[in-house]
N, C-alpha and C positions, 0 to 999 in steps of 0.2 A: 121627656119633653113633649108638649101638646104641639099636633102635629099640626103644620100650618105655618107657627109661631118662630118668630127670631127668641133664639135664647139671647139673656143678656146677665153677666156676672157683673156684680158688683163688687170692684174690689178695694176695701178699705184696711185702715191701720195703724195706730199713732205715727205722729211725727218722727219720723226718719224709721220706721219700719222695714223700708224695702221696696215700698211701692214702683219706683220707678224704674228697679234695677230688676224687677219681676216682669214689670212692661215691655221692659228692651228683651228680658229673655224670651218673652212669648213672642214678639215681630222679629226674632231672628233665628227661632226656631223652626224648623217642615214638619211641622202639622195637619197642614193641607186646607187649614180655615181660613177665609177672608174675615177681617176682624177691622171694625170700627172702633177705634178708641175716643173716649169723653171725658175730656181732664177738667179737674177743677183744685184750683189750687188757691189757698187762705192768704190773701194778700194782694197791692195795687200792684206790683212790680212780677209778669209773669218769667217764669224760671221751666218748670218742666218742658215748655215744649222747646228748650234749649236744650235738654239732659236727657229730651228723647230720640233716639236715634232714627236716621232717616227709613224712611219703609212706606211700602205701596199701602199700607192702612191708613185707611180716614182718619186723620187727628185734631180734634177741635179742642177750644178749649176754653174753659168757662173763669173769669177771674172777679176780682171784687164780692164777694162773696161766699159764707156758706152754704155747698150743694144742699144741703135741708134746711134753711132758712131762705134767705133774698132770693139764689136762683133756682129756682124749682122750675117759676115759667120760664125761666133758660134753657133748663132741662127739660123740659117737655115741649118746647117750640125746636132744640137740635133731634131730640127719639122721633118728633113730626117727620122734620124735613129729612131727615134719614130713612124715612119709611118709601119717600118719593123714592127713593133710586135702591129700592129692595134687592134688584138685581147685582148691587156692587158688594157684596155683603153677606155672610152669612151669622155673623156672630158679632154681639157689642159687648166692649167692656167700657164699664164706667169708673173713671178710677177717682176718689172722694179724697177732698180734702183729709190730712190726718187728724183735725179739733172734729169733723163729721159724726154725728149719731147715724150708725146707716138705716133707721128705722125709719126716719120718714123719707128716704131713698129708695125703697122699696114701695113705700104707700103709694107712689108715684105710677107702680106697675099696677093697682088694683083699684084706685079712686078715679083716673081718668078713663074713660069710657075706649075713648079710640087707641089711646095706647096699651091696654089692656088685651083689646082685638089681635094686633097685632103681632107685640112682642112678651116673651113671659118671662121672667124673671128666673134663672137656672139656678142660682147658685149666689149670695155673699161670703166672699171670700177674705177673710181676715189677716194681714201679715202682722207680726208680734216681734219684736226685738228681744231676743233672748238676754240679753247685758242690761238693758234699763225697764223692759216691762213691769217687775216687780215694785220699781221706785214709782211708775205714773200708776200703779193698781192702789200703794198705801198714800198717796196723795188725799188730804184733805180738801174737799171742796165746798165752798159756802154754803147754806142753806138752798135748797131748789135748784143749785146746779149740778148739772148732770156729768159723773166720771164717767167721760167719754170710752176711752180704754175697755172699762168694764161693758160698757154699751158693744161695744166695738163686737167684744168677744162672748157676750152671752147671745147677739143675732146671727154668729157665725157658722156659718154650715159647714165649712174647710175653715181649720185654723191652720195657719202655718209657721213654727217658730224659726225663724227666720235667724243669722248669723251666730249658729251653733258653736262657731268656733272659738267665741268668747267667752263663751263659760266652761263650767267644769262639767263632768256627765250627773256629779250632786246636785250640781245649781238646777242643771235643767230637769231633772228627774222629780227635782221642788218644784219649779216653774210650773211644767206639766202638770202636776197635782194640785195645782191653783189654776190655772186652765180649768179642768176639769170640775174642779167644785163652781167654776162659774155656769160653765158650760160642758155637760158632761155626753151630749149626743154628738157633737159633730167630729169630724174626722180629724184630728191634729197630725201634721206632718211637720218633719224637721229638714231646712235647708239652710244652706251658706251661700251665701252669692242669690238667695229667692231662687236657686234652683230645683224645682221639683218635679216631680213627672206630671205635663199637663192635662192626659188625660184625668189626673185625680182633681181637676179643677175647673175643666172648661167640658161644658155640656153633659154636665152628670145630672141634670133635673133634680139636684135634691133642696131646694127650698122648700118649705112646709109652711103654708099657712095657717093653718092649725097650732102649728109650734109656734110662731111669731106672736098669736094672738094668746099661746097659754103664758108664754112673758112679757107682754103685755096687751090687756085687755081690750085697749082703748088702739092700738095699733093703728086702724083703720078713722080714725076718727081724730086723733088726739095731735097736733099739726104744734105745738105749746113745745120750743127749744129752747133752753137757756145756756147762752156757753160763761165759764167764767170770763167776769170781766178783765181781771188781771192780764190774761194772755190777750196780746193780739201779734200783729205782723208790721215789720220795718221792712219797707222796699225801696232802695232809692237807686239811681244809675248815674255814676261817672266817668265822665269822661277822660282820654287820655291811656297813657300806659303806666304800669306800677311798674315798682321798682321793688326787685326778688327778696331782698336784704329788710326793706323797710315792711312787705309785707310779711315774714316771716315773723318780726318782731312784734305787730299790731295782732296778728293772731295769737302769738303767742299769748301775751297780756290778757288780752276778750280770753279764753278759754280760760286761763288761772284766774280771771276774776269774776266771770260772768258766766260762766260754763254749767253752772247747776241752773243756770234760768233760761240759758236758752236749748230749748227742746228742737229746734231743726235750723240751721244755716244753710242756705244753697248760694253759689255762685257761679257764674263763666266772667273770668276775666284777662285782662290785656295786659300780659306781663314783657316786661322792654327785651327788645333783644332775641325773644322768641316767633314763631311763625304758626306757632299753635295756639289756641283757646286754652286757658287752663280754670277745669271745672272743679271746684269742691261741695265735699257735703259735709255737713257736723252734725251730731247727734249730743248734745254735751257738750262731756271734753273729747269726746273721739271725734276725729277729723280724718278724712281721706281726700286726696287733690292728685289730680294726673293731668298730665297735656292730655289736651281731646284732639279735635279734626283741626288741620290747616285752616284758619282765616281765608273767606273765599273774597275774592277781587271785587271790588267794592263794596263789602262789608264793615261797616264804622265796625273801627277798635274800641271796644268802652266795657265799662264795667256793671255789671248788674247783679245787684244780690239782693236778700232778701234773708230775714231774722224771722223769726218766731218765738217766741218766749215770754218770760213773768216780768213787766214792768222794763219793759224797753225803753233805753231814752236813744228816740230818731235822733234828735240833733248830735249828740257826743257820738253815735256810732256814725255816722255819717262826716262829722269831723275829722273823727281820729282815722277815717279810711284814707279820706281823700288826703289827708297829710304825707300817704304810700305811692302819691304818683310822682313818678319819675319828673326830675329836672328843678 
């Protein structure tokens, strides 16, 4: 790492990868790094900095946009004003949208003059879902749009295949092997739960600009992102408490019917009768939901989620939610 410099990883990774569940295990592990985190998440309605767990690290977070499109001078006016308070800090992670190409996420660290002085780019860190990577890698995409995924994984310094326990040791042993013909220098690690050992991932100096610009030429120059149109993001918040019965049955439904188009679900919602938050994530048809933390004392109870996926229609998913609350 150049001496002087805040490292700063960049960690990306399709939709429902792992991202967030890697973030909570680095602010709750003894490391001994003070760490900035910079979220940005694809969509109006924000969700991680609900899903990310409380901790003395900086957590800001950038919405309405993608980090390599619209917020760039977002990003680069929070890397500023994080630079003023040097002293709080010794390490950032930036954690990217999962539609993100991380490449002009990085130009970020080499085109602006004063950011460049200061902080240097350690490491893009890749997480991969071992169950559905292969289905977003043979995804067709329009003419001139960019298969992010492969993007994702050919700028990657540390790949990490992320909930091994879904597949078989064939699957992933294929998987791996397609990894590799994408990107066959960086370091691929296997975890469940995004647990891996951090030193193989925080402050190892191995980003190469040299290698960035032999896959692509224009790197530094080339700012031109197109995401397909089909996908975007449903966010809306309602009010009130659900009811356990009726929300069991509307999931149910969305997954058996709409489950191959939506690529991430997140939610924290007010289910009746309980004293806890209860957060889920979807990937598909895979779904996971647990009580989180106790509702704290004046805290509105309400519901907030947020879709990603191919040809969403806001109004029916929003419909058919609110039809779940209680009374």
């Amino acid at each position: 790492m150049t001496a002087g410099k805040v490292p700063v990883t960049v960690l990306t990774g399709f939709l429902g990868s792992g991202k967030t569940t890697l973030l909570n295990y680095v602010l709750t592990e003894r490391h001994g790094k003070r760490i900035a985190v910079i979220e940005n998440e694809f969509g109006e309605i924000g969700i991680d900095d609900a899903l990310v767990i409380d901790a003395d690290e900086e957590i800001f977070e950038m919405n309405n946009g993608c980090i390599c499109c619209t917020v760039r001078g977002d990003l680069i006016r929070i890397l500023g004003n994080l630079m003023r308070r040097r002293d709080a800090f010794d390490h950032i992670i930036i954690e990217t949208t999962g539609l993100a190409d991380p490449a002009p996420v990085a130009q970020t660290f080499f085109v602006d003059d004063e950011i460049r002085a200061a902080l240097a780019l350690d490491a893009i860190v890749t997480l991969v879902d071992a169950k559905h990577l292969s289905q977003h890698l043979d995804e067709v995409k329009p003419d001139g749009v960019e298969n992010e995924a492969v993007e994702q994984l050919a700028f990657a310094d540390r790949i990490i295949v992320n909930k091994t326990d879904l597949v078989t040791h064939d699957e992933l042993e294929a998987l791996e092997g397609r990894i590799r013909n994408i990107n066959g220098v960086a370091d691929v690690l296997r975890a469940e739960w995004a647990k891996v050992d951090l030193d193989r991932i925080l402050g190892v100096g191995a980003f190469d600009l040299g290698r960035a610009l032999d896959i692509d030429a224009a790197f530094l120059t080339d700012t031109d992102h197109q995401h397909d149109e089909s996908v975007g993001s449903v966010g809306f918040v309602i009010p009130g408490e659900i009811d356990g019965d009726r929300l069991n049955d509307w999931l149910g439904t969305l997954l058996r019917t709409q489950g191959v188009d939506i690529f991430r679900m997140k939610g924290v919602l007010a289910i009746a009768g309980t004293e806890e938050r209860y957060v889920f994530q979807g990937v598909h048809m895979l779904f996971d939901g647990q009580a989180d933390r106790p509702w704290r004392a004046g805290e509105t109870r309400e519901n907030r989620l947020v879709f990603i996926g191919r040809n969403l229609d806001r109004a029916e998913l929003e419909r058919s939610f609110a039809a779940c609350v209680a009374g």
